[in-house]
Every structure is written in structure tokens, then in C-alpha cells.
C-alpha positions as CSV (number, residue, x, y, z in Angstrom):
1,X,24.6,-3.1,-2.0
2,X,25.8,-2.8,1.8
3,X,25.0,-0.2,4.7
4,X,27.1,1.9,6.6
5,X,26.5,2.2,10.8
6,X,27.6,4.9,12.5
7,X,29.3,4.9,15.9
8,X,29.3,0.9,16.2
9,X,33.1,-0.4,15.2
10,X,31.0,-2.1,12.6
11,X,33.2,-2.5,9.1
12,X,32.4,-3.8,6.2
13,X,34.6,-6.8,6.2
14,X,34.9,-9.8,8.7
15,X,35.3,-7.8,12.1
16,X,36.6,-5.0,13.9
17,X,40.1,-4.5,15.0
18,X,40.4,-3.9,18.7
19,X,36.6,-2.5,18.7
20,X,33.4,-3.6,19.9
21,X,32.3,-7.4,18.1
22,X,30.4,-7.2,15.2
23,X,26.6,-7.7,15.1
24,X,25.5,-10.3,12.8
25,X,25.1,-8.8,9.0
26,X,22.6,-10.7,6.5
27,X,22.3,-11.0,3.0
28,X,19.3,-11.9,1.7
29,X,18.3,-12.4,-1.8
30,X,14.3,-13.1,-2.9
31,X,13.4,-16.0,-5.9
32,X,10.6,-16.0,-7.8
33,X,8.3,-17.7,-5.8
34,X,9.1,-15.2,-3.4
35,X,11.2,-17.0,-0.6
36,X,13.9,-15.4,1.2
37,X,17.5,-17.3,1.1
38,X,18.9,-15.3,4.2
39,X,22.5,-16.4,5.0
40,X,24.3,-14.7,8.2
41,X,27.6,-14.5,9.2
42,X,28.2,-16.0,13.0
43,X,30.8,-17.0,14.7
44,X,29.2,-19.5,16.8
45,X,30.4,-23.5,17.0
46,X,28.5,-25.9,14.5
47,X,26.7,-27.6,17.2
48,X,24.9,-24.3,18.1
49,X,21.5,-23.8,17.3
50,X,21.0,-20.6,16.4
51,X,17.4,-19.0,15.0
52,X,16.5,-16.1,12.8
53,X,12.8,-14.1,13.8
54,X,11.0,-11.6,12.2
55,X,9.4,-9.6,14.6
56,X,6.2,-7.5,13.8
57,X,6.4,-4.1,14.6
58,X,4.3,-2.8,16.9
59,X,2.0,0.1,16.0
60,X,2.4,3.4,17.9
61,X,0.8,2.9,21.2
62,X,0.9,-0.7,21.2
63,X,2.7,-2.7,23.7
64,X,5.3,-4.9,22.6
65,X,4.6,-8.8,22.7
66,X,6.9,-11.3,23.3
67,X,9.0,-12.1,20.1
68,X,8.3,-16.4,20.2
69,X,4.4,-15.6,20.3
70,X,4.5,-13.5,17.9
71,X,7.0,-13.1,15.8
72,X,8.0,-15.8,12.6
73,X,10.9,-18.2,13.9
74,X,12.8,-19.8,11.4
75,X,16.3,-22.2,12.0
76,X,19.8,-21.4,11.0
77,X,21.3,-23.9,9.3
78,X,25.8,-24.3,9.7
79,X,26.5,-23.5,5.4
80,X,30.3,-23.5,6.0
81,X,32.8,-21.6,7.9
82,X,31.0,-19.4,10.2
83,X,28.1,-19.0,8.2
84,X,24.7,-19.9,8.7
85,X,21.5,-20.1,6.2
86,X,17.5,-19.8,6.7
87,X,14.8,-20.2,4.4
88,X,11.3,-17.9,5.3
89,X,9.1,-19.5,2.9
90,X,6.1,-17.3,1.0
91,X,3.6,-19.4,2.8
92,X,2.2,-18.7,5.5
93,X,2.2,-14.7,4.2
94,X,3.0,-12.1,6.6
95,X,0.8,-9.9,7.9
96,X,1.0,-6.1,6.7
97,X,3.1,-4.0,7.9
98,X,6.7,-3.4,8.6
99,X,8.9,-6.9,10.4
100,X,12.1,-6.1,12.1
101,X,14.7,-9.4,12.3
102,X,17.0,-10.3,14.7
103,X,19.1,-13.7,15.8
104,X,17.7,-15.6,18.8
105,X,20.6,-17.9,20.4
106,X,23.9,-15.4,20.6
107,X,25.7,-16.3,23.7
108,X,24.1,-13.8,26.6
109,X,21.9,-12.0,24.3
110,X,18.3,-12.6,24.2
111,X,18.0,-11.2,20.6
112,X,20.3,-9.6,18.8
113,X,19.2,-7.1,15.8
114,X,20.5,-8.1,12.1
115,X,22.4,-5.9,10.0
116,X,21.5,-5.6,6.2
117,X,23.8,-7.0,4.1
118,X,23.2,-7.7,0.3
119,X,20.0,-7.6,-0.7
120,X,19.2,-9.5,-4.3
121,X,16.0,-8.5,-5.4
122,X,16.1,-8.9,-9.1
123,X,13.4,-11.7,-8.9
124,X,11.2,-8.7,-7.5
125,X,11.4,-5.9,-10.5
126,X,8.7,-8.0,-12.7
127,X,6.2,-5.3,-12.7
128,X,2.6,-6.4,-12.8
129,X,2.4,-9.9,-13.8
130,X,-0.6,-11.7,-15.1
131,X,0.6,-14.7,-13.0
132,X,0.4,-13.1,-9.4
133,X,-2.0,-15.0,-7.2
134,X,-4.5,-13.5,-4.7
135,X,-4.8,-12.4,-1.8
136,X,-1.7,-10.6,-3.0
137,X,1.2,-10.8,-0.4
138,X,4.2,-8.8,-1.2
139,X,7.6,-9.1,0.8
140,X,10.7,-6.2,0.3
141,X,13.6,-6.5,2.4
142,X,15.4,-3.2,3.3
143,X,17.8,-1.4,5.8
144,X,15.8,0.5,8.2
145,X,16.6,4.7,8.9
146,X,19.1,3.0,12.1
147,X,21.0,0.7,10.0
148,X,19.0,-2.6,10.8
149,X,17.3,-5.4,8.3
150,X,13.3,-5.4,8.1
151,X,10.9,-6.4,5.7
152,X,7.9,-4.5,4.6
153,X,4.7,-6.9,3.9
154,X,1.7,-6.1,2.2
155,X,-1.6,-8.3,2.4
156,X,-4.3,-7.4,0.1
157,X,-7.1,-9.6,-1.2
158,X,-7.8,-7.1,-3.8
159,X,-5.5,-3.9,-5.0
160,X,-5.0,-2.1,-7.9
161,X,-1.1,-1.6,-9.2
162,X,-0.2,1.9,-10.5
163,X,1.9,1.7,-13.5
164,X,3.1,4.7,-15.8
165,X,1.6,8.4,-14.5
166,X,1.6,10.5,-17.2
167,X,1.4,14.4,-16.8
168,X,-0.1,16.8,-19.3
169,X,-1.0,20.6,-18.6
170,X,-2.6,20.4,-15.3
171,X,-3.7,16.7,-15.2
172,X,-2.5,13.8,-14.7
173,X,-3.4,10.2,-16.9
174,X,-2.8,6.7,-14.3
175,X,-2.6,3.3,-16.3
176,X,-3.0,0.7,-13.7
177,X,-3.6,-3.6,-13.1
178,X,-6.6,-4.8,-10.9
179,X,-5.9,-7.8,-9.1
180,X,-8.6,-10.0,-7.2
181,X,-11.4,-8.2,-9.0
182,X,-12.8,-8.3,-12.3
183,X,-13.7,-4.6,-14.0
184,X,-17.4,-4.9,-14.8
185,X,-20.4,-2.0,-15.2
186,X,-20.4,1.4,-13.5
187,X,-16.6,0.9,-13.0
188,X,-14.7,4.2,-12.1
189,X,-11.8,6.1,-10.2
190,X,-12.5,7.8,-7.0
191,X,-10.5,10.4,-5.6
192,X,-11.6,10.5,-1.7
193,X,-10.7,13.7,0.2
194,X,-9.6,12.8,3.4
195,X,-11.3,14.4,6.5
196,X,-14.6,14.2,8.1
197,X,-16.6,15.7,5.4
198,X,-15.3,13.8,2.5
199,X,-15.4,14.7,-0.8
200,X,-15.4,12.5,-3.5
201,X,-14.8,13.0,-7.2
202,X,-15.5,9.9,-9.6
203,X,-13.6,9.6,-13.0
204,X,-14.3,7.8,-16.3
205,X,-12.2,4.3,-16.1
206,X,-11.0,3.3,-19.6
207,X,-10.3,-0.7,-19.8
208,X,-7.0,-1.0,-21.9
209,X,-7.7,-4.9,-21.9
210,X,-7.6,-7.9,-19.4
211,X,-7.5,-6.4,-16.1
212,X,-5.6,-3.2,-17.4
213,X,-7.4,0.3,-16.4
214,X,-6.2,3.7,-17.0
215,X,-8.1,6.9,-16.0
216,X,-7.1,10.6,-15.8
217,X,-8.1,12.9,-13.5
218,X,-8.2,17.1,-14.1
219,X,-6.5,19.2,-11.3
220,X,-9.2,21.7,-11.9
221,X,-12.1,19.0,-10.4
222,X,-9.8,18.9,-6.8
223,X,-9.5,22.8,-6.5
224,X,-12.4,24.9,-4.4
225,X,-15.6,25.4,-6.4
226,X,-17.6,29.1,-6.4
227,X,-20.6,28.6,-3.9
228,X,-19.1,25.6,-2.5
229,X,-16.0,26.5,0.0
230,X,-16.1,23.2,1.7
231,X,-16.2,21.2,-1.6
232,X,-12.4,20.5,-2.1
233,X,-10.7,23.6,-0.6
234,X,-6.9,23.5,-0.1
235,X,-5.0,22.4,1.8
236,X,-6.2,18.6,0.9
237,X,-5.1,15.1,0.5
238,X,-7.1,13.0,-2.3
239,X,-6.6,9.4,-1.7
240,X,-7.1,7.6,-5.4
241,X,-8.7,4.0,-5.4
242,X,-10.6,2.1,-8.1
243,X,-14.6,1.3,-8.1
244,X,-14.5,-2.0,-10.1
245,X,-18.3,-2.5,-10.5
246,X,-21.5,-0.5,-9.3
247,X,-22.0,-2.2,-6.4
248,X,-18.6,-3.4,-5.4
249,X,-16.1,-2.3,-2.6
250,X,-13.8,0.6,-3.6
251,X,-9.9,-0.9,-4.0
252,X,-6.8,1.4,-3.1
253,X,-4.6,2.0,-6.1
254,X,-1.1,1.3,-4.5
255,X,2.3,0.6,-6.2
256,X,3.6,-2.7,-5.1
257,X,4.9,-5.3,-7.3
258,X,8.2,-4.4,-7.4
259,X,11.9,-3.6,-5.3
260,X,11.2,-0.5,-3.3
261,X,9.9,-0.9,0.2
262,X,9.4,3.2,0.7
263,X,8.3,4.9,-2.3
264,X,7.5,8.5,-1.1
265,X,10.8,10.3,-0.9
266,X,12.1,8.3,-4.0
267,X,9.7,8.9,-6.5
268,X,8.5,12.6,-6.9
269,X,6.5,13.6,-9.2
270,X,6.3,17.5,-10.9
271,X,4.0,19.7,-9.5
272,X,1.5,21.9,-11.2
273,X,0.6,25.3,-10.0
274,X,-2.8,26.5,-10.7
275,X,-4.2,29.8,-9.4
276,X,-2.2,30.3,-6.1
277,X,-2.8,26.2,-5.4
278,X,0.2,23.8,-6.0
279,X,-1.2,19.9,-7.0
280,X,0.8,17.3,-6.4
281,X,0.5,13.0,-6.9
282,X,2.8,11.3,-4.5
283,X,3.4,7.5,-2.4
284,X,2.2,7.3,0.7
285,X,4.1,6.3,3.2
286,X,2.2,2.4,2.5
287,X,2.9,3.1,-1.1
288,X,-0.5,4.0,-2.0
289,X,-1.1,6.6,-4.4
290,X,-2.5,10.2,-3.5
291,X,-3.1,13.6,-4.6
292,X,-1.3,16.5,-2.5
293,X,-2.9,20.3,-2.7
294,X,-1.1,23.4,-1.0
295,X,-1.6,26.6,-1.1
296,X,1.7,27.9,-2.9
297,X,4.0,29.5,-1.0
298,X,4.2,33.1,-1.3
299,X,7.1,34.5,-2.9
């Protein structure tokens, strides 16, 4: 799959003719131990030395540091005719969050950004596998809303993968895999209400075997209750994590293990409309699950 710039001479072949020269496109493709085989296209002389960095991206607010201190550097190695190749091995992990890359050693550029080329992510779309180790780190290349190559990392010593959602009346049933955590007594789902006076609702958790969970949660339990206006009112957002044991640290139930760096505008889910209030599951914009409730528009 390729990406299309606008407004920056940029084809889809070798070069532009008699436009602006082209920045350096990437295709990257992921194996099952989860290195990245990145191999760029630059015409630059074989005794050049080239580099590929992943940058972190800074958080709102936050200053940005310099790209060697901070950033994972990583050699380009001449692999023919103008082409160069890189290997960003799984260990050490990145850090979560979101990793912008770029090419350090153009001629009079201090970094230039990288486009995204083909992206092979087969070896990703394994679903939950017994075999994944923990702390879980999790790596998805992608092409950013501007065009550019990034990589969105997750980091999670313990998390619980959303599977198949399952919607019936005005409910909805998760089936779900806990990794770095053993299910043991008093194990549950919460539904958290975000806000300062959270609410929170607890569910039966059903094993289904091994480290396999499933629970289902009743849209009823997240609407306002008579005597209680504070007590789940909408609007609300219900976050959805996974008690494990009485006792232990609540785990976010997050979708992960698989090819899609930005789940929220690509899987929707139906809405159910109960009493002038609209429910609604959705991805975060981390991929983690929640529970939307609006008031329904009128009309």
C-alpha cells in the first residue's frame, strides 16, 4: 500500500520531473519476532553514511529534545543501486507513544522526514497469541495525517486484549486475553466513569479457559439511577479495565495485538438508544476500549 502527498512534486515512482527532489520514501515490513526490515531509497554515494532515527514525539506542552539524545539511531546500510537498509531490532522496546522517523546525513539537511512506503505487516495480524512475552511491547508502523512514516509503541507490563464484542438488545458481551496476570478470586470488569467523582460499576468475569475472560456489561447499569443524579448521568465516558484478583491492580482492556495503529475511526460499533440516551463502545484514541453515553439528539 503507498501514500499520496499533496502539494510536494512527490510521485510514486523514482523522482519528479522538473519538480522539487524527492524526500526519501520507506518501506518497511515487520517479522515475527517483531523487527523492522526498513529499506529507503537515497540517492547518496556508497561511501555515505547515512542514519535512520525514530524520534519520540513530544507530548503537548513539552519542549522538543534533541533528536541524538533522545531519539533511537540506527545505520543505513548501501543494499544496491541507491538503496539503503536498517534493521530496529525489538529489543531495547520503545517507549509508549507515538515515534516520528526521519534520515540523519542528507547533504545540508539536518533531518530529513521519511515518507511511508510499503508497509508489510502480515507477521502482525496473529491475534492474541499464547506465545507473547511480557512486559508486552507492541510496534505498528503507519503514515501519519501529513503524509509522513511513524510508529505507534505500546509498553505494558500487564494488559488485557479485547477480542470479539458481541451486541445483543441493549448490552454488550467482551471476550478478552490477560497477559502478565493470572485471573484468580474476586476477579471482575470495571467500568470507571471518568471525572472527578467516579463511578464505578463491577461486572461478573466469566474464565473461558487459560487466560481467556469474557464479561458482559447491561447499558441499563451506565444510565442515571432514580435518587441518584450524580450516579452515572449522561453525558459519560466509561473506561472498561479488568480486576484480575481481589487485591490486585485494575488492567486497561485495550486492543493491541494486531495491524492497526489507530483504531477509533476504523472500527465503529452500533449504537443502542435507550430512553432519550444513545450508548456507544468505541477505541480510544490509545486503542483502549470505552463506553460512550449522549444524550440523543433531538429530532
Amino acid at each position: 500500500m503507498s501514500d499520496s502527498d499533496s502539494g510536494s512534486g512527490v510521485g510514486s515512482g523514482g523522482g519528479s520531473v522538473n519538480g522539487p527532489v524527492e524526500k526519501p520514501r520507506a518501506d518497511v515490513a515487520v517479522d515475527e519476532e517483531g523487527r523492522f526490515v526498513v529499506r529507503v531509497r537515497l540517492p547518496l554515494p556508497a561511501s555515505a553514511h547515512p542514519r535512520l532515527l525514530f524520534q519520540p514525539r513530544p507530548a503537548k506542552g513539552q519542549p522538543k529534545d534533541r533528536a541524538e539524545e533522545t531519539g533511537r539511531v540506527v545505520a543505513l546500510e548501501p543494499a544496491g543501486q541507491d538503496q539503503w537498509r536498517a534493521v530496529l531490532e525489538a529489543a531495547p522496546a520503545l517507549t509508549e507513544g507515538r515515534w516520528d522517523a526521519y534520515v540523519l546525513g542528507m547533504p545540508g539537511e539536518e533531518r530529513t522526514p521519511l515518507l511511508p512506503g510499503l508497509r508489510d505487516l502480515r507477521a502482525l495480524v496473529s491475534g492474541a497469541g499464547d506465545g507473547r512475552a511480557t512486559p508486552l511491547a507492541v510496534r505498528i508502523p503507519y503514515a501519519t495525517k501529513d503524509g509522513r512514516l511513524a510508529v505507534r509503541a505500546w509498553l505494558r507490563t500487564t494488559h488485557a486484549e479485547a477480542g470479539r464484542i458481541v451486541f445483543a438488545g441493549h448490552s454488550m458481551t467482551v471476550r478478552a486475553r490477560l497477559f502478565g496476570a493470572r485471573l484468580g478470586e474476586g476477579a471482575a470488569a470495571l467500568l470507571h466513569r471518568r471525572g472527578r467523582d467516579t463511578v464505578v460499576r463491577q461486572l461478573a468475569l466469566r474464565a473461558e479457559g487459560g487466560q481467556d475472560f469474557s464479561f458482559t456489561a447491561d447499558y441499563q447499569d451506565l444510565l442515571a439511577e432514580r435518587g441518584q443524579p450524580g450516579d452515572g448521568a449522561a453525558p459519560a465516558v466509561w473506561d472498561v479495565y479488568v480486576l484480575p484478583a481481589a487485591g490486585a491492580s485494575r488492567i486497561r482492556v485495550a486492543r493491541l495485538l494486531d495491524d492497526v495503529a489507530d483504531r477509533k475511526t476504523v472500527f465503529v460499533y452500533p449504537a443502542a438508544t435507550l430512553g432519550g440516551v444513545t450508548v456507544r463502545p468505541y477505541y480510544t484514541v490509545d486503542n483502549d476500549l470505552a463506553v460512550d453515553v449522549a444524550l440523543t439528539p433531538a429530532g
